[in-house]
N, C-alpha and C positions, 0 to 999 in steps of 0.2 A: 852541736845540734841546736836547734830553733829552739824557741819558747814553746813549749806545749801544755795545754790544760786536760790534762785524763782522767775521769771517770772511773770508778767500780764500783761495779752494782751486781746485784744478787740479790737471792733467800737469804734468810738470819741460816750462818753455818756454812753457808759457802767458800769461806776463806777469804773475806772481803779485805781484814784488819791484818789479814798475814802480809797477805801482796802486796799492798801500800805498804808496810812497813818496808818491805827486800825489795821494792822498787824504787821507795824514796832512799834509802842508803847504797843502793847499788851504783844510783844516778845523782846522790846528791840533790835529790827535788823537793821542792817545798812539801810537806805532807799534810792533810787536813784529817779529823778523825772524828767522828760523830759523838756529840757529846753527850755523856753518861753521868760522869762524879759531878757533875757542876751543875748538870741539868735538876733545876727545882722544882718538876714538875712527876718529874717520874714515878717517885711513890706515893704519889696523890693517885695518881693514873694509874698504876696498877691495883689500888687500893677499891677505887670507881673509876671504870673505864668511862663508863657513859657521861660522868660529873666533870672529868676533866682530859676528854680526848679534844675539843677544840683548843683547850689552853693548849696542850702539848704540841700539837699540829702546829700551832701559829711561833711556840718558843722554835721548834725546829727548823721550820722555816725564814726565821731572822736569822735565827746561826746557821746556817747552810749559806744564806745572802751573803753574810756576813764573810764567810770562807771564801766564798768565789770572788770577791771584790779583794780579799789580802793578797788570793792566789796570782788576782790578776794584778796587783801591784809590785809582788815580789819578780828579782828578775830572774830567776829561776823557773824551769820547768815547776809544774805542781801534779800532783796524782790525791785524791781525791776518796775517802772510803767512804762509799755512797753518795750518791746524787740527791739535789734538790726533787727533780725527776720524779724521783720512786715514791718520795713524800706525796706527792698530789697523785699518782697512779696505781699505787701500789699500797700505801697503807693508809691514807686518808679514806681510799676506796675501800678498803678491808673494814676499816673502823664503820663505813658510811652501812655498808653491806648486810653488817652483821647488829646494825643497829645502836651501837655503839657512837655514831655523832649523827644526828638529826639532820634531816632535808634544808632546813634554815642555816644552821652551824655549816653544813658541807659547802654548800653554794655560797654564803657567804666564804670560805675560807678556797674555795676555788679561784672567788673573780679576785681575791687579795691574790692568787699565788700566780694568776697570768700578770697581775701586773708586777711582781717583782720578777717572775724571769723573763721578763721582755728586755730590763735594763740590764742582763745579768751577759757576761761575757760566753759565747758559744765555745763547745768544748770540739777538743782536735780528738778525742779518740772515746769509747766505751766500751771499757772491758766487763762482757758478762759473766759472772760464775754461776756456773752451774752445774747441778751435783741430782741424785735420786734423794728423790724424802725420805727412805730408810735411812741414807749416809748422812744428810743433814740433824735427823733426829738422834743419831747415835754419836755425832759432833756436838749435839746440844749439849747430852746427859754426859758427857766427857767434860766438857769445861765449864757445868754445874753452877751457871750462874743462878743467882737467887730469881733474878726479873723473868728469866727464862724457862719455870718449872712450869706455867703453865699453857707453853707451847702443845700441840696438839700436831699429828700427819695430818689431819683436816685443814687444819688453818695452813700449813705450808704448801698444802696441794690447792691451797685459794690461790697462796700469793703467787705460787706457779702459774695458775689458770693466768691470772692479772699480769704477771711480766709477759708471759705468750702474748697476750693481746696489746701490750704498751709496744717493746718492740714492732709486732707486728706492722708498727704504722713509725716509727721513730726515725727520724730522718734530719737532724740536727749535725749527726757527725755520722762517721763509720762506727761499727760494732763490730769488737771482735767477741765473739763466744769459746769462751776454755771449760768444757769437763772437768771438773779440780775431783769426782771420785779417785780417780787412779794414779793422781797427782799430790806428792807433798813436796814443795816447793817450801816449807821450813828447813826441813831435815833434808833432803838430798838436794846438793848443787846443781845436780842434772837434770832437774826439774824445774830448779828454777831458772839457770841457760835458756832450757825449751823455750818457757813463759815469757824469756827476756827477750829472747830472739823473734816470738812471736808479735811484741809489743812495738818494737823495732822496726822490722816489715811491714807492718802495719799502716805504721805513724807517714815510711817511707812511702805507701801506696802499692807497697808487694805484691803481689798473689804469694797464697800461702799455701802451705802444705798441711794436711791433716797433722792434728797432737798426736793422733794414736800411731802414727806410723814414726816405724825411729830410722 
């Protein structure tokens, strides 16, 4: 198989951190994972969002850089848990939206993030997840993380609104879109064959057949 660089992207609860997992061991591909324990920035931010949502923005965005430059050095395929992408469309605009980073802060941390992903390698595929905001909030309260108690169906039917519209116009690679509601691709092999196979097809240039049909 070719070198490929693939994408996943979603809501928080989508199943972002599963699929990269069982895609990078299934295929042996390099995997990148969005950082948490290491990131210094975090419980500052959620402590004051508004005092430190541009620092966060900006550590996220070197480490995203940072990732797409290893991925593209390693000779392995790579897959990807979340996009640089989502950072500038989907939650710096969330953050921007709700008031949380300033017209000065945004705009400056926009014309930084065109110019790092100008130099930034195009990716071969973008696999969307997506799920209904009841099933995403009931994903959240199931894996009880602490940073995550004060998610809200509000905010995720923003970041909804915001992916509909980023798609809308996304045209860097193909998109493939998976329903991961009626999907567990942890736990049953059959689901994640489907998912495998869809990824496959994809990458190949397939046409594809609906998930919901077996």
């Amino acid at each position: 198989m070719a070198k490929h660089l693939v994408l996943v992207a979603g809501n928080i609860g989508a199943g972002k951190t599963t699929l990269t997992e069982r895609i990078g061991a299934r295929f042996g591909w390099w995997t990148g994972y969005e950082s948490v324990a290491d990131n210094p920035y975090l419980s500052d931010f959620y402590g004051d969002m508004r005092a430190w949502s541009f620092h966060l923005q900006i550590f996220f965005l070197g480490h995203r850089a940072d990732q797409y430059l290893e991925a593209a050095r390693d000779a392995r395929s790579s897959i990807l848990d979340r996009s640089i992408y989502e950072d500038a469309h989907i939650f710096a605009r969330a953050l921007h939206h709700l008031g949380n980073l300033n017209e000065r802060d945004y705009l400056a941390y926009r014309r930084l993030f065109d110019l790092v992903v100008e130099s930034l390698p195009r990716p071969d595929l973008l696999i969307y997840l997506k799920a209904p905001v009841n099933v995403l909030m009931d994903r959240i309260r199931r894996r009880a993380r602490n940073m995550e108690t004060g998610i809200t169906p509000e905010y995720l039917s923003l970041l909804d609104t915001f992916y509909d519209e980023w798609l809308g116009s996304f045209d860097l690679c193909p998109v493939l879109t998976i329903q991961t509601n009626d999907l567990d691709y942890a736990n049953q092999p059959s689901h994640l064959e489907l998912v495998t196979r869809r990824i496959q097809d994809k990458l190949a240039g397939k046409e594809l057949m609906d998930l919901t049909k077996k």
